[in-house]
ZAVEXLO-921156 format. One record per residue (C-alpha): residue number from 1; x, y, z; chain; residue in three letters. Coordinates in Angstrom, 3 decimals, decimal comma. Layout:
N
+-----+----------+----------+----------+-------+------+
:  nr :        X :        Y :        Z : kette : rest :
+-----+----------+----------+----------+-------+------+
: NUM :        X :        Y :        Z :     A :  Ala :
...
+-----+----------+----------+----------+-------+------+
This chain:
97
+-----+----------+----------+----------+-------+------+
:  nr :        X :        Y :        Z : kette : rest :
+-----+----------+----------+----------+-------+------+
:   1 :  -12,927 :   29,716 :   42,900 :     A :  Unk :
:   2 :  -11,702 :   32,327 :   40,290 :     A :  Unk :
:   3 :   -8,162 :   30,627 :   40,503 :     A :  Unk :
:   4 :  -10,206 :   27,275 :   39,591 :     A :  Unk :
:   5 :  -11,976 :   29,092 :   36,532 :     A :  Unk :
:   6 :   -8,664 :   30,718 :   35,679 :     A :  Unk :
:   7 :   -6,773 :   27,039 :   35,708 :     A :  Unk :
:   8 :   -9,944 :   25,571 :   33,708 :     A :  Unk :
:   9 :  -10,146 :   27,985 :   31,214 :     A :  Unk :
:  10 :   -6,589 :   27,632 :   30,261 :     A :  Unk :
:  11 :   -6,575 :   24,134 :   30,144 :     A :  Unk :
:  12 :  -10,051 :   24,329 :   27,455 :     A :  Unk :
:  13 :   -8,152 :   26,905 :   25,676 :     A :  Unk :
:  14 :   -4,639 :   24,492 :   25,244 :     A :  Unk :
:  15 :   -6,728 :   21,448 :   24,606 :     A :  Unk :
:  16 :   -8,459 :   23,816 :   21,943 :     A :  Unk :
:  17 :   -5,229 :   24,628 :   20,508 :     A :  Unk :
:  18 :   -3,741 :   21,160 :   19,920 :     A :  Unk :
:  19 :   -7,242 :   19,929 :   18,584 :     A :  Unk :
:  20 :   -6,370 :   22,851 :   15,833 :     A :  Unk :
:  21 :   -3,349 :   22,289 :   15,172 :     A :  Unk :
:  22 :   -3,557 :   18,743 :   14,795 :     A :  Unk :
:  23 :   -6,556 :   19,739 :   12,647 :     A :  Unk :
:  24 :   -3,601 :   21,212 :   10,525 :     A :  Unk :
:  25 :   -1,270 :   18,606 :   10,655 :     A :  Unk :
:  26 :   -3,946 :   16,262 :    8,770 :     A :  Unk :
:  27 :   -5,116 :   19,070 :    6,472 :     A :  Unk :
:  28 :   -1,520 :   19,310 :    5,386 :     A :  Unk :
:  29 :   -1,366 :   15,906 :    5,221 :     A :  Unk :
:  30 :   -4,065 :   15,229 :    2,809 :     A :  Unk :
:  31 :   -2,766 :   17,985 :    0,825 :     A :  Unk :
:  32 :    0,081 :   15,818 :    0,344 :     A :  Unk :
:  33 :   -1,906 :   12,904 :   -1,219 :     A :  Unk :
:  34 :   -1,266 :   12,219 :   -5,052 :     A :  Unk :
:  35 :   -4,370 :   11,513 :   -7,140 :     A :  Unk :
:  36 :   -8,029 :   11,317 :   -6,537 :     A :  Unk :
:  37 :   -8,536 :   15,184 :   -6,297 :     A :  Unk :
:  38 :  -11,682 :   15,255 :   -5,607 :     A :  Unk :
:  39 :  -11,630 :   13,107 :   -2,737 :     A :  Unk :
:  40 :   -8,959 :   15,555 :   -1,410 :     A :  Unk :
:  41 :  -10,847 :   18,811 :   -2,155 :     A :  Unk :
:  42 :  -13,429 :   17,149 :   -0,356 :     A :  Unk :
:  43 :  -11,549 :   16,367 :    2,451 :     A :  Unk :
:  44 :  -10,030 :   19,643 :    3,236 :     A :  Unk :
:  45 :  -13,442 :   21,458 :    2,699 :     A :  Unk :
:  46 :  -14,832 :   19,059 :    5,464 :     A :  Unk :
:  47 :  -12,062 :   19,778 :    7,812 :     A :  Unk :
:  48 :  -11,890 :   23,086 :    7,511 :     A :  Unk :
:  49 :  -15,222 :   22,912 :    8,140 :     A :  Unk :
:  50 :  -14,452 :   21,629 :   11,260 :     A :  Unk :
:  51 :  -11,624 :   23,718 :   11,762 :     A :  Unk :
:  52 :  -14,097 :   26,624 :   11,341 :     A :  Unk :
:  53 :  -16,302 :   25,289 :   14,162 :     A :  Unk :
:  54 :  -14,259 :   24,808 :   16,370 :     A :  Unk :
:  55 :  -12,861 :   28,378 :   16,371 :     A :  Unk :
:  56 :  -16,392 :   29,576 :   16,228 :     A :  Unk :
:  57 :  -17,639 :   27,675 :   19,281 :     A :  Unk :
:  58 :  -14,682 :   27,763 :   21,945 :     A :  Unk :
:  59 :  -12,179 :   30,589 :   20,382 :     A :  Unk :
:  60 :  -15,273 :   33,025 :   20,181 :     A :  Unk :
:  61 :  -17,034 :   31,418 :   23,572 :     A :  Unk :
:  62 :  -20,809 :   31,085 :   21,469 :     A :  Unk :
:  63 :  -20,952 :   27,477 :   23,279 :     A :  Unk :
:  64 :  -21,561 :   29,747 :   26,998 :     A :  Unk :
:  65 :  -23,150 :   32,348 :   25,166 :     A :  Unk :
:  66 :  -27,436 :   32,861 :   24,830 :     A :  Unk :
:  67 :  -29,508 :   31,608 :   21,934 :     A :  Unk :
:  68 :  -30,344 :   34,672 :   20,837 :     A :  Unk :
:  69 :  -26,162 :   35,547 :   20,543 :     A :  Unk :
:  70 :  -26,090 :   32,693 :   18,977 :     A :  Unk :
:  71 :  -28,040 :   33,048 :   16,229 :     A :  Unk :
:  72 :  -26,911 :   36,403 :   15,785 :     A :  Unk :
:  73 :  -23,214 :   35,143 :   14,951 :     A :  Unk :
:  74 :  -24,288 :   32,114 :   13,373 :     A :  Unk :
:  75 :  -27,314 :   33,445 :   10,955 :     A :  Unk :
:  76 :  -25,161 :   36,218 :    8,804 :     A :  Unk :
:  77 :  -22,358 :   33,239 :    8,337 :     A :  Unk :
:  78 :  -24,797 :   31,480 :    6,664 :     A :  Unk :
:  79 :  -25,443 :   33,898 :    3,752 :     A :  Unk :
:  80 :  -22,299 :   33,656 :    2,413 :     A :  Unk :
:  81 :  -22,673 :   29,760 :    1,646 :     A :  Unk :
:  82 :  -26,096 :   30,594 :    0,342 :     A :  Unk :
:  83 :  -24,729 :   32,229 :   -1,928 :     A :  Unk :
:  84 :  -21,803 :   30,140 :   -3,099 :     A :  Unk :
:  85 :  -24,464 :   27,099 :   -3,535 :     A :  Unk :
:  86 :  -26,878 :   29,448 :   -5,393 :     A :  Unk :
:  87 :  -23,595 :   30,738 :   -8,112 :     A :  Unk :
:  88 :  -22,718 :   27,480 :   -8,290 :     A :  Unk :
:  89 :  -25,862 :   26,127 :   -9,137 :     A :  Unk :
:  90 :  -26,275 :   28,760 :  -11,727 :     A :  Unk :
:  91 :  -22,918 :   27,914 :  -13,340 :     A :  Unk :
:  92 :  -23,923 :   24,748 :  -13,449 :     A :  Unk :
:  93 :  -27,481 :   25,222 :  -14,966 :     A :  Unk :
:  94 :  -26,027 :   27,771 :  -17,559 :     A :  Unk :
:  95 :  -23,446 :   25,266 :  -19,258 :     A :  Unk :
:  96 :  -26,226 :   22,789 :  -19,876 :     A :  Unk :
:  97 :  -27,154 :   21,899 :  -23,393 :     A :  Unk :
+-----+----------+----------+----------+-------+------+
C-alpha cells in the first residue's frame, strides 16, 4: 500500500511538472509575439495565474489539505491583489481631468 502511494505520488508530482513547464514553454512563447501588447500582457498575467495555482494546489498539497488550512494559505494571498487593484484604481482616478 505505501509502495502504491509512493508510485502515485510521484507520478502526480511528474505530471505536475510537465503541466509547468509546458506552462513555460507557452509563456515564453507569447512573449515572443510582435505587436498587440496588451493582448500579450494579458496573456502572461492569465497564465501565470495559472502557473501560480497550480503550484499552490499540488506543489504545496492545499488540494488534500482542510478548509480551514485552506483558507489560511489562500486568505493573506489575497491582500496583496487587493491592494494592487485599489493603487491602481487610485492612479487611475487621480489623472482624471
Amino acid at each position: 500500500m505505501e509502495e502504491a502511494a509512493r508510485v502515485s505520488q510521484r507520478k502526480r508530482s511528474a505530471i505536475t511538472f510537465l503541466v509547468l513547464l509546458a506552462l513555460t514553454i507557452l509563456e515564453v512563447a507569447v512573449s515572443q509575439i510582435a505587436g498587440h501588447h496588451r493582448a500579450v500582457v494579458t496573456a502572461l498575467v492569465g497564465l501565470a495565474i495559472v502557473q501560480g495555482i497550480v503550484q499552490i494546489i499540488y506543489f504545496m498539497h492545499l488540494r488534500w489539505e482542510s478548509r480551514a488550512l485552506r483558507l489560511y494559505v489562500l486568505v493573506p494571498l489575497a491582500f496583496p491583489v487587493i491592494y494592487a487593484l485599489v493603487l491602481i484604481a487610485d492612479g487611475i482616478w487621480r489623472r482624471l481631468p
